[in-house]
N, C-alpha and C positions, 0 to 999 in steps of 0.2 A: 266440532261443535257437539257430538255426539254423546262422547266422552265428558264434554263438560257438563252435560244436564242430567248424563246417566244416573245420577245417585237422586233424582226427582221422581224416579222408578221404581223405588226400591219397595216401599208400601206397595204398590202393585203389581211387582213382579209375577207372585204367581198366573195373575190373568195375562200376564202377557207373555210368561210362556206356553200355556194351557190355551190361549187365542190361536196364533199357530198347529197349535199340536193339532187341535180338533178341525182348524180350516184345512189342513193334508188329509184329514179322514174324508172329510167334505169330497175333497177331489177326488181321492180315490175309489168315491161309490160314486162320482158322475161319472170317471172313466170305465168304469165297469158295465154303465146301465148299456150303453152302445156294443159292448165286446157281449154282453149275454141277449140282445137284440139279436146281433146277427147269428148266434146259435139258434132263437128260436124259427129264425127264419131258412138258414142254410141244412140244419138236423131235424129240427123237428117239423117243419111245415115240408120242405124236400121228402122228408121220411112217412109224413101222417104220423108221425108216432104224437097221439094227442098227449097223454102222460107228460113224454118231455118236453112240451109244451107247456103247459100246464102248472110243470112243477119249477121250467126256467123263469114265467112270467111273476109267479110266486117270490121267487128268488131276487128276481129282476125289479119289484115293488117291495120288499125289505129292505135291499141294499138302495134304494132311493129314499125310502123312508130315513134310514140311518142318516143319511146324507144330509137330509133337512135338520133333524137333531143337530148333529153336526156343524150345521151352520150357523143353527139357533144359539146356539153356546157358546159358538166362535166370533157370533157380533154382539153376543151382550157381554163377555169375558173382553174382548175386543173395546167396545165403549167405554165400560168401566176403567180398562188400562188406560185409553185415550186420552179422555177426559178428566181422568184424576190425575193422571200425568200432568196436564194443564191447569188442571188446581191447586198442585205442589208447585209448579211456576209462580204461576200467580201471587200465590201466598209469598212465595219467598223474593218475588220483584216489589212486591207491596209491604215487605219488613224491610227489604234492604230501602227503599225509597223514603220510609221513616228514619234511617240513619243520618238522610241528605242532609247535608249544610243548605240555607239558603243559596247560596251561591250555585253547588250543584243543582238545584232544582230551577233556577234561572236557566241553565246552561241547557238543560234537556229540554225546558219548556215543560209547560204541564198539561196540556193538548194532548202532543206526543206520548207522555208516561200513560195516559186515560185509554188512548188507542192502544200502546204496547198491553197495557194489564187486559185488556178488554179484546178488541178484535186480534189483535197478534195472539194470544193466549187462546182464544177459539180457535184461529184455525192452525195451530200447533195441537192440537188436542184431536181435530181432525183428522189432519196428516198423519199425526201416530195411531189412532185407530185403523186408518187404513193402510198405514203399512203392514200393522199387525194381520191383517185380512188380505186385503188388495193385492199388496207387496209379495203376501207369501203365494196367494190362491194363483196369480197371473204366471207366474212361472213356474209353480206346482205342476198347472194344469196344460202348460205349454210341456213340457219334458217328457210329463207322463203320456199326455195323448201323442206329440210326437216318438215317441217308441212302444208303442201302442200301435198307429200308424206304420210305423215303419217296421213292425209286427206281422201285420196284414199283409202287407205289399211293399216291400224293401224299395221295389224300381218306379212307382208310384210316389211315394213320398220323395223322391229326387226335386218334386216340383219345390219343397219348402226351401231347397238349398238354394233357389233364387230367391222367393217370395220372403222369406226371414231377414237376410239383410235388406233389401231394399226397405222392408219398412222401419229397420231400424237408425238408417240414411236417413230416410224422413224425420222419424224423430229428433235426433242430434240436430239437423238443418233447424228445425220449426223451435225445439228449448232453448238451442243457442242465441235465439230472437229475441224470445219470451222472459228468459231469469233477468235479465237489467230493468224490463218494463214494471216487473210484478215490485220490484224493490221503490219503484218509483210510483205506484199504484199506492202503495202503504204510506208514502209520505204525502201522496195527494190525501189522504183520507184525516191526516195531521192536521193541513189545512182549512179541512172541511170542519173537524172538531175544535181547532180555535177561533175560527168566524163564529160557530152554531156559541160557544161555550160563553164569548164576549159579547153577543147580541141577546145570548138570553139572560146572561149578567146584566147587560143593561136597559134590557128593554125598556125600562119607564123612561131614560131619558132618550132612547130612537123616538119613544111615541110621544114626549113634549114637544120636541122638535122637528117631531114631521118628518122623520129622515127615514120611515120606511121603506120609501122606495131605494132610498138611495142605498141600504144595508142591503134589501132586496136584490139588487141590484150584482153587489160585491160577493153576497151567496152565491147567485148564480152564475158568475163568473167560472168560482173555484169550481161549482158542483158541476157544470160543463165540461171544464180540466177533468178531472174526474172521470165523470163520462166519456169523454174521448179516449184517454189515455188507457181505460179499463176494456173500450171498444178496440183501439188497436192494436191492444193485447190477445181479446178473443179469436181476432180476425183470422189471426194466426192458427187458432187452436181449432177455430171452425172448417180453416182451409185442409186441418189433416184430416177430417170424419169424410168427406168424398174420396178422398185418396187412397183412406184407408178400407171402403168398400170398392173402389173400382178393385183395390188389388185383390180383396176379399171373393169377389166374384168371380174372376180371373182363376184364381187360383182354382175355386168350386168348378167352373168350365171347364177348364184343364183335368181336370181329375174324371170329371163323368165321359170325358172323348176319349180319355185314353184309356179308364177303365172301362168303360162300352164297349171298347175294341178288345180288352183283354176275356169281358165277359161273352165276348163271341169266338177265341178264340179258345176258350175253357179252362184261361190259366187266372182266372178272378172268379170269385161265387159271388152273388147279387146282394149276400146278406154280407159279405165283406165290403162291398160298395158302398151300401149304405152306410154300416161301419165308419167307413174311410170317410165320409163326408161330413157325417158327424163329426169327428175327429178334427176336419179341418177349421169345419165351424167354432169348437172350442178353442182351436189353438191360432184361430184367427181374433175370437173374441178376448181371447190373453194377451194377445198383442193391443188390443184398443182399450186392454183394461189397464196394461201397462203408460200408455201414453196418458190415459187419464190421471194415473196413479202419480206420473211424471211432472204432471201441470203440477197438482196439486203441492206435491212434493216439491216445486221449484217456488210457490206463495210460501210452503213452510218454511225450506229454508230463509226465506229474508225474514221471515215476521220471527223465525229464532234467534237470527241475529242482532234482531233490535230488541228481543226478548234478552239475550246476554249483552248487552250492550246496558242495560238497568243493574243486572246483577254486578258487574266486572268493575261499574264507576266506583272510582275510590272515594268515599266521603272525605270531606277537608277537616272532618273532625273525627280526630281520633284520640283514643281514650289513651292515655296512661297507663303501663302493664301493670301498675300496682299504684290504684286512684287514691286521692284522699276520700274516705267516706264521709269527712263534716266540714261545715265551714263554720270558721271563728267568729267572726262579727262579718256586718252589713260595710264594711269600706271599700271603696271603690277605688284604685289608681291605673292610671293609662300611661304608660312610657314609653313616648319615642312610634307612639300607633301609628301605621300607613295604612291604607286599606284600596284594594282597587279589584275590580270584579273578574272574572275570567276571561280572558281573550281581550283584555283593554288596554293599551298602556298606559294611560294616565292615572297615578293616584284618586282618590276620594276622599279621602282622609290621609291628612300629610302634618307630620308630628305634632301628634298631640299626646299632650302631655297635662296630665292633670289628676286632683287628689281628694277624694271623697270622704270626708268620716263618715264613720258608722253612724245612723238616728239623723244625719243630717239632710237636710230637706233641700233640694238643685231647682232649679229650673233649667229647661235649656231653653234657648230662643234663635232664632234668625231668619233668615231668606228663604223661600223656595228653594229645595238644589243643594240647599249648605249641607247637608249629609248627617242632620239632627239625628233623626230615625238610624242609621248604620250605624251611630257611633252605638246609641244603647244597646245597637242587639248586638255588641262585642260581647256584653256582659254575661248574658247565658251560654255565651257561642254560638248564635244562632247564625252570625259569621264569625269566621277566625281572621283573625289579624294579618295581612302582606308582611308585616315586619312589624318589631316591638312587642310588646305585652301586657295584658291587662290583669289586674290584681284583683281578685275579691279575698277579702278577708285574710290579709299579704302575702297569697298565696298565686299562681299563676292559675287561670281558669283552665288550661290546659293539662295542669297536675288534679283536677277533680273528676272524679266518676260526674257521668254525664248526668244522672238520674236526681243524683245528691245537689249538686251544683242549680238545677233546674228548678228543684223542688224550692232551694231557699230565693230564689229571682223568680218575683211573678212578675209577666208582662202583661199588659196592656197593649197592642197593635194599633195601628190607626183605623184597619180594618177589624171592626167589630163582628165577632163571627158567634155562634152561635147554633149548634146542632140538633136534630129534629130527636122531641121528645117532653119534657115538661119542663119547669123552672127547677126543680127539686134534682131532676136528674142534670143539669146544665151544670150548679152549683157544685154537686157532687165531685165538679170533671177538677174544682182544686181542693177537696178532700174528699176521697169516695167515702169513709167512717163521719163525717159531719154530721150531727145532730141537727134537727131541725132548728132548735132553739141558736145555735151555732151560725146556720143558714139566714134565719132572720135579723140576727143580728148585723151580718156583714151587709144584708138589703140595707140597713136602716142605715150604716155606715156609708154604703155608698149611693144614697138617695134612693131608690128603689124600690123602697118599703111599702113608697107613699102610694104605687100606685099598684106593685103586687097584692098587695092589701086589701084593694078592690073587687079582684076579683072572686066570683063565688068557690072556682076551686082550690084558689091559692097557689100554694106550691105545686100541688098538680094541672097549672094551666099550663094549655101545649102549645112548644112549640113547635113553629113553621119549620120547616129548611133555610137554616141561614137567620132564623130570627126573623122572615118577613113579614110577622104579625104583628111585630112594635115598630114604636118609630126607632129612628136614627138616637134619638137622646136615651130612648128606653135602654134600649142595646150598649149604650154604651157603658151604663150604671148598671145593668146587669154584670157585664163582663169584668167591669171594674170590683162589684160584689165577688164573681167569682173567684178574682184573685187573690182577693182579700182574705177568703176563706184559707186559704194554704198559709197563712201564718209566716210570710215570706220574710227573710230577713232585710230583703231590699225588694220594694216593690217601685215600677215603670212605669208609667203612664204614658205611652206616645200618643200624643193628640188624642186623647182619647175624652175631653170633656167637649170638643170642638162643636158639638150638636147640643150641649144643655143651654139651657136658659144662663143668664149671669148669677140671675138665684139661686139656681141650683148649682153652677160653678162655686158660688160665696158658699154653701151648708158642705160644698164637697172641701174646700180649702181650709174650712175651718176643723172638719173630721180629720184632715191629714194633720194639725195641727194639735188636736188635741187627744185623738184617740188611736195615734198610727208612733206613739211615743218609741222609740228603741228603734224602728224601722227605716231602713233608709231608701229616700223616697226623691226619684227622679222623675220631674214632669216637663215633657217636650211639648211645647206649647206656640201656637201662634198668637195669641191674647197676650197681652201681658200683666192682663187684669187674672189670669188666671195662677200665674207666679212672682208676682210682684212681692209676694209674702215671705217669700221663698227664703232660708239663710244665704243662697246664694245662688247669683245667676250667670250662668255660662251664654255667653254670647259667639256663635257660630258664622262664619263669613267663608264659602267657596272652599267647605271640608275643611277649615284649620281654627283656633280658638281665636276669638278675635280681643272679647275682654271678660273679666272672673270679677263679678263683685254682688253687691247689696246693691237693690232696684236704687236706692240714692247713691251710689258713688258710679253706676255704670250711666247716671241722668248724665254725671258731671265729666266722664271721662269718656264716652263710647260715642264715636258720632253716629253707628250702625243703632243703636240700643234708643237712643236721642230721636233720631227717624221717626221709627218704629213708634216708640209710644206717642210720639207729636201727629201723628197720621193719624193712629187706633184714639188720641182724644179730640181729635177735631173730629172725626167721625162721628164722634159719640155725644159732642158738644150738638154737630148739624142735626 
């Protein structure tokens, strides 16, 4: 895994190997402050000689001063590698996740990609800072104090050749535990972020319907999961910090009986005792710095591998080594289409087959479930076809650059989406060069005009997140405005008049009529008042084509078509 994200490093290599470098000096003025300790104590206070006292404690407050430079350098050279580290991820799981097909992006869920970009990316940014520090300092500062130690007093330090493995026993026992929970910890937190993501998507209808409690309820469920899971994880990690001070102490005890005994029988000096226990305190607190480093180091690994697990997915859409940059005309044809989503076996779209001119004007129509919406978004690729192929402009969509191909197919989505900022910059997102005069005229195209118009800022009134300052119908002649603007050769509409008035349905069917001339214009619709105009209408039944005509000849042949408009006018008669 290492190797794989290595070159995410590369802008900040220098701090990270300058992190290290300066955390070894770090170490090397703490182990010194102890070894000139016991000089001032064994020579100069033994001797009186004030001078070389005087002149060791001098010495002994430089080389600790340095030490803190040192460190000051080593965790802001350390952060910066950490955390840009994690910003180079991020960045490049949040480009590669714009490549996704829809399909792909069903298959990850987008809960999970929000946690991956987000908490997996912090504490990878973490974890690398502190290995840059932690990783290096904890065994830096164990090797050197142990031979340092075993400097002082060779037959003394015999105690660590027990005391060392045993704690490293521990270790292995307690991570061995620990790495399957932490992997399971990351995907409860999934969980957590698609209940929190869906409840505040929909909070207006929890609160029409009273269902507080009951969402209430389903939160707390997961966030309990959660909680436990994250608590039985700790439990573990809690159970080594007693363990690791019984041995801690132990060790300390050991050391002052037998060096007590040694200092009585004159083969230890007093300021090498203290020395040595210093030393052990270091090289005991390397050890607990390691096990922390360990934890830590065991969340990293999993939140990397669902951080490479974003990177590694293969998009289902892929370019052409050498794209068409133009598309000819606005025609539409689908040959022999199947369509079925990842991991299903059953089709969704099972051959279809059918032929668009360019300028000409579709409806599509049908049932709930009939896979209306999947078939348009073949057109851009927004899925790619199971089998068969789709034409624009008598070309395969698959032989187009993806950018070129995009640009001439403006969709319309059923979800009407809209990004925080103003109408003007909204509009901009389907020609960022639009003139205003450009701008308004696509309002007025797609009803819009009437009530942007109103406002005292105009173009620069703001919008919310999502658009939740207009209504439903506002949002939808917005969007439909903005895609107008892009001058598309074939513009889509999935449901996307489903929220206006019939009025303003009637001024929007009339502008596709009269001002949308050369464009070829697909509208999925549940109304049939809304494409009854339409040169023709595709009639959809359970993913396959059921009947192709003009609103009078599919009265006379479609008994699905026949339904439908006998239901939507009796409705309309009561």
């Amino acid at each position: 895994m290492i190797k794989r994200v290595l070159p995410y490093m590369r802008k900040y290599r220098i701090n990270a190997f300058l992190s290290p470098v300066a955390m070894v000096l770090e170490v090397l003025a703490d182990i010194g402050v102890p070894f000139l300790m016991s000089r001032i104590v064994d020579v100069g206070i033994k001797t009186r000689d004030i001078d070389y006292v005087v002149r060791t404690a001098v010495l002994m407050i430089v080389v600790a001063l340095l030490g803190m430079l040192m460190g000051i350098l080593s965790s802001f050279m350390g952060a910066k590698a950490g955390y840009g580290f994690a910003a180079e991820l991020r960045q490049a799981a949040y480009r590669k996740i714009q490549t996704y097909s829809f399909a792909n992006i069903d298959e990850m869920s987008v809960p999970s990609l929000i946690t991956r970009l987000t908490t997996d990316c912090n504490l990878v940014g973490q974890v690398t800072m502190m290995t840059l520090r932690m990783a290096v300092r904890a065994p830096s500062m164990m090797v050197f104090a142990l031979i340092m130690a075993a400097n002082l007093n060779a037959e003394l330090a015999k105690i660590f050749v027990v005391a060392i493995p045993l704690v490293f026993t521990l270790f292995a026992v307690i991570f061995r535990k620990v790495h399957p929970m932490f992997r399971k910890i990351q995907e409860k937190i999934d969980g957590i972020n698609a209940i929190t993501r869906e409840d505040l998507a929909g909070i207006r209808v929890i609160k029409s319907f009273n269902r507080q409690d009951y969402e209430a309820a389903r939160f707390d469920e997961r966030n309990a999961d959660l909680m436990d899971s994250t608590i039985r994880a700790v439990m573990w990690i809690i159970l080594l910090f007693p363990i690791m001070n019984l041995i801690v102490y132990s060790v300390i005890i050991s050391a002052l009986w037998f060096g007590g005994h040694q200092i009585v029988a004159g083969t230890m000096l007093s300021g090498e005792l203290m020395a040595f226990t210093t030393y052990i305190g270091q090289i005991m607190m390397s050890l607990m710095m390691v096990s922390m480093y360990i934890m830590m180091a065991t969340r990293g690994r999993a939140s990397l591998a669902r951080i490479i697990e974003v990177l590694d997915v293969n998009s289902e859409i892929i370019e052409s080594e050498d794209p068409l940059k133009s598309v000819a005309d606005g025609s539409v044809s689908f040959f022999d289409v199947c369509f079925r989503y990842p991991g299903y076996r059953d089709d969704i779209l099972k051959d279809i087959n059918l032929a668009i001119r360019s300028g000409e004007c579709i409806g599509i129509i049908g049932s709930t479930g009939s896979s209306k919406s999947t078939l348009v978004q073949m057109i851009p690729r927004l899925y790619d076809v199971s089998h068969g192929e789709v034409l624009v402009g008598g070309k395969n969509v698959k032989e187009y650059d993806i950018q070129t191909l995009r640009d001439e197919v403006a969709v319309v989505l059923q979800k009407n989406t809209l990004v925080t900022g103003t109408i003007r910059s909204n509009m901009k997102w389907g020609d960022e060069n639009a003139s205003d005069k450009e701008i308004i005229r696509a309002l007025k195209q797609a009803q819009a005009w009437e009530f942007v118009s109103g406002y005292e800022d105009g173009l620069e009134h703001r919008v919310e997140q999502g658009g939740g300052n207009f209504s439903g119908g506002q949002r939808q002649r917005l969007t439909i405005a903005r895609a107008l603007i892009k001058k598309p050769k074939i513009l889509i509409l999935d449901d996307s008049t489903s929220a206006v008035d019939m009025a303003t349905d009637a001024k929007l069917r009339k502008t596709f009529s009269e001002e949308l001339d050369g464009i070829t214009t697909i509208i999925v619709a549940q109304r049939i008042a809304s494409i009854e105009d339409s040169d023709r209408i595709i009639v959809m039944e359970r993913g396959a084509v059921e009947s192709v005509g003009t609103h009078e000849e599919l009265l006379g042949k479609s008994a699905i078509y026949r339904e439908i408009y006998e239901s939507q006018k009796g409705g309309i008669a009561q």
